[in-house]
Backbone as numpy.savetxt, mean C-alpha at the origin, in Angstrom:
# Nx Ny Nz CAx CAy CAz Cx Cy Cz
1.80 -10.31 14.24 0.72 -9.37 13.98 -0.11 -9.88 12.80
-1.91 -9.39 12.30 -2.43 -9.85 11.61 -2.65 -9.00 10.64
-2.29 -9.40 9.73 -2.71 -7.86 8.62 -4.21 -7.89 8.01
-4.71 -7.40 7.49 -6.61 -7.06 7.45 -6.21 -5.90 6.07
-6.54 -6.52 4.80 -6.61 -5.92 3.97 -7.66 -4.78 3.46
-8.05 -3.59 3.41 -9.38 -3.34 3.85 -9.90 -3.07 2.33
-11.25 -2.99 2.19 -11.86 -2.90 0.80 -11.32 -2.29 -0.23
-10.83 -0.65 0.25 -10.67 0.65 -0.38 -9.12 0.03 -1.30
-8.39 -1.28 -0.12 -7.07 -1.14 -0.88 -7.12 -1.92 -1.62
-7.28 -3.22 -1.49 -8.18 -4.04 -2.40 -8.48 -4.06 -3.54
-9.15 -2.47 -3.75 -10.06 -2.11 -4.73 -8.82 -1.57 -5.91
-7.82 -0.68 -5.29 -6.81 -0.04 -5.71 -5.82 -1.17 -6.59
-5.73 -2.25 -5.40 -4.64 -3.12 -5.93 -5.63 -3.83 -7.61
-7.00 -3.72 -7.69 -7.45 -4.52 -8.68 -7.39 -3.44 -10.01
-7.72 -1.91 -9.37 -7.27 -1.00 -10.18 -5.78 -0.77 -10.99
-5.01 -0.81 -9.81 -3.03 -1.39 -10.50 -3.06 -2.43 -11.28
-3.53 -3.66 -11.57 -3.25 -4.72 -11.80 -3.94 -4.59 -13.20
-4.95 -4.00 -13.71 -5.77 -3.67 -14.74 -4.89 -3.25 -15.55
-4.73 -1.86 -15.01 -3.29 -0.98 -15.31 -2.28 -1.54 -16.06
-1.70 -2.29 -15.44 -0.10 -3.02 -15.76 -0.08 -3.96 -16.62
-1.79 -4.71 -16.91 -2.12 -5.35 -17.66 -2.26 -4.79 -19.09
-2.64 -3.26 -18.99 -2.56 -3.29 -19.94 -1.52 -2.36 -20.43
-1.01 -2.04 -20.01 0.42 -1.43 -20.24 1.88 -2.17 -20.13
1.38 -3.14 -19.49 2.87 -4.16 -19.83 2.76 -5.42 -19.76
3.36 -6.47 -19.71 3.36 -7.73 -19.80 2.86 -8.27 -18.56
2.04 -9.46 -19.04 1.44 -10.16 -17.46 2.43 -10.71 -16.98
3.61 -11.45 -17.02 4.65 -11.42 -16.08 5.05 -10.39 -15.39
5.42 -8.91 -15.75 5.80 -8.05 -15.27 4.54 -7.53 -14.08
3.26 -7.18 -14.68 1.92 -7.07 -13.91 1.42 -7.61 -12.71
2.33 -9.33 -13.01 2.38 -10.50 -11.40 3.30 -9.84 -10.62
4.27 -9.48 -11.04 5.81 -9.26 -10.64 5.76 -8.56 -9.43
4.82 -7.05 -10.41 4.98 -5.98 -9.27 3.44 -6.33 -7.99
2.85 -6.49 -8.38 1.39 -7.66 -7.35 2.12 -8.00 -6.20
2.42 -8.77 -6.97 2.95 -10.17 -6.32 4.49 -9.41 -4.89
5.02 -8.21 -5.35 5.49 -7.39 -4.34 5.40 -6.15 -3.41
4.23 -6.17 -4.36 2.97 -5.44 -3.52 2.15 -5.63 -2.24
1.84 -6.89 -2.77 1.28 -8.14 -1.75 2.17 -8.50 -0.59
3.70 -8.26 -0.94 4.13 -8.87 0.01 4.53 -7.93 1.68
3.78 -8.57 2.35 4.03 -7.76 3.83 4.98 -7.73 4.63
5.55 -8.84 4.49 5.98 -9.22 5.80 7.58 -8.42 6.29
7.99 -7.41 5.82 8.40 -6.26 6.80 7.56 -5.75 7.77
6.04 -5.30 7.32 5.23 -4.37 8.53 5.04 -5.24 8.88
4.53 -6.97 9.19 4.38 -7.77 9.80 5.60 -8.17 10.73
6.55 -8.15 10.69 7.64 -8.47 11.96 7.82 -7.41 12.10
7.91 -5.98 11.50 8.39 -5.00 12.06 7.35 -3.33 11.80
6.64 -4.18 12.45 5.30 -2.57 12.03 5.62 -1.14 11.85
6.62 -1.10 13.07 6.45 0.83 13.24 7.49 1.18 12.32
8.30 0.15 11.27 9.78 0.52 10.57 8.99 1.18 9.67
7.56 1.68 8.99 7.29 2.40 7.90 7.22 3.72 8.15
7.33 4.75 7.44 7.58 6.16 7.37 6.18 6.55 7.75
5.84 7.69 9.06 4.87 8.26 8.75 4.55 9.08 7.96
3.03 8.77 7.36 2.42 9.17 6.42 1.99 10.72 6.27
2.77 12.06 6.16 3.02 13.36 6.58 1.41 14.09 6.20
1.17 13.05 4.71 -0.32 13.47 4.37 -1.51 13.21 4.65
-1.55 12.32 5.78 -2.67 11.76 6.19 -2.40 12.23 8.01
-2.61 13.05 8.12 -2.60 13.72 9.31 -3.69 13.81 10.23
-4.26 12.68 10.92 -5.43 12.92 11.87 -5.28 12.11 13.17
-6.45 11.86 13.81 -6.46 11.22 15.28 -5.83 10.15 15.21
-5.79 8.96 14.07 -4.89 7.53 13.60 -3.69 8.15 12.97
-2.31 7.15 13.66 -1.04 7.27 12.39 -1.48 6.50 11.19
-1.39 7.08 10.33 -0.78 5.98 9.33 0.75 6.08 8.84
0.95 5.24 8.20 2.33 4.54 7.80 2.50 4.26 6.56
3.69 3.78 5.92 3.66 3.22 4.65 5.17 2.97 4.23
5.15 1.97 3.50 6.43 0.95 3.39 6.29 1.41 1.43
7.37 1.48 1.15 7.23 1.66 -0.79 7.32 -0.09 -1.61
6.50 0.11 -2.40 6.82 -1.86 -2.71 6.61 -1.27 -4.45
6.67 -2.38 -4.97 6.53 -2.30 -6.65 7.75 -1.39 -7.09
8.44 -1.52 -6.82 10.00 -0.52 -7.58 9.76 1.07 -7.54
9.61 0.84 -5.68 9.40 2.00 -4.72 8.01 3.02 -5.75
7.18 2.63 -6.56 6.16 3.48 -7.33 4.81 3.64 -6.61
5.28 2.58 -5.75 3.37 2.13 -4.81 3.80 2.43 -3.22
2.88 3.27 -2.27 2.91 3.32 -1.32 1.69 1.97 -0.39
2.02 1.65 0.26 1.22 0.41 0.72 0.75 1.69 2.41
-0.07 1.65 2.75 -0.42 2.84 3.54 -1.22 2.11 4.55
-0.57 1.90 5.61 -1.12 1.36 6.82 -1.25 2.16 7.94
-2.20 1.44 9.08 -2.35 1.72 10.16 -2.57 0.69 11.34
-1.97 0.79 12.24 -1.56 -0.08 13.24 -2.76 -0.07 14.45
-3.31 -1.09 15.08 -4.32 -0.97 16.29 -4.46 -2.06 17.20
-3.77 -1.83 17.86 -3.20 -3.21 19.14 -2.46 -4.07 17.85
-2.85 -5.68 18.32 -2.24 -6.35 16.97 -2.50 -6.99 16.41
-3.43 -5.58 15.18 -3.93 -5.94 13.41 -3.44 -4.53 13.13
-3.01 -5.23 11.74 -2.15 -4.11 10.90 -3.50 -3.83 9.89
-3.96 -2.78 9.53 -4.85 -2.55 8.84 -4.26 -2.00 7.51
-4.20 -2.41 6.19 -3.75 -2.09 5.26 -5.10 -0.85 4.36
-4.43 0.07 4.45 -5.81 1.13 3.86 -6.05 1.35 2.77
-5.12 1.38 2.11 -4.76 1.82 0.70 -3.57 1.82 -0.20
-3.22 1.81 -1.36 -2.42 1.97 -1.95 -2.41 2.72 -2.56
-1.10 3.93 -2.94 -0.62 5.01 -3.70 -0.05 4.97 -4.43
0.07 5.10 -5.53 0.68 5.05 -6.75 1.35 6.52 -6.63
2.81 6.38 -6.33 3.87 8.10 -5.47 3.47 8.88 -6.92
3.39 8.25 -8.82 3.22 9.21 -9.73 1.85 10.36 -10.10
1.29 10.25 -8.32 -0.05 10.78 -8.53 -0.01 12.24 -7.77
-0.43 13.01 -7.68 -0.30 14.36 -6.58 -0.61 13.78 -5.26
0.33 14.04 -4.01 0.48 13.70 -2.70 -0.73 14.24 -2.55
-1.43 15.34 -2.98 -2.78 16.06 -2.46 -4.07 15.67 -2.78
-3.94 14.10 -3.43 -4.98 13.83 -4.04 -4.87 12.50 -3.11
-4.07 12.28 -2.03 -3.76 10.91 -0.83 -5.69 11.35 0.32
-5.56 12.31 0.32 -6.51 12.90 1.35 -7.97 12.64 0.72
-8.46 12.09 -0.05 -9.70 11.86 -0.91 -9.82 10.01 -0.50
């Protein structure tokens, strides 16, 4: 399968990385990136992520926990490209996923 990073998450992951930069060490800041970044569970095994209970519409989405389970990686599946939508940071209100 092909994964397709899309802008919105992108944008998030440059937002985290700011973050961590400046709240903790740039080793630690790569660390969690750098396992953030990494796909390749939803890539051999797409449908193994939890549906996404808060994002409830005509598309599933999905999501696998990465960064020391703190980041939701929030996908959606369409024939075969994995569309990566966004990332959640779980220390934020679940009710603020829908924005």
């Amino acid at each position: 399968m092909k994964i397709i990073w899309t802008e919105p998450a992108l944008d998030e992951l440059v937002l985290i990385y700011q973050y961590l930069l400046d709240n903790t060490s740039v080793p630690v800041a790569k660390s969690i990136i750098e396992d953030v970044l990494n796909t390749s569970q939803i890539e051999s095994f797409p449908k193994s992520g939890t549906i996404e209970p808060n994002l409830k519409t005509s598309k599933e989405y999905r999501y696998i926990l990465r960064g020391s389970n703190r980041y939701k990686i929030i996908y959606r599946i369409e024939g075969k490209v994995i569309y990566i939508t966004d990332i959640f940071d779980c220390r934020k209100d679940p009710s603020s996923m829908k924005e």
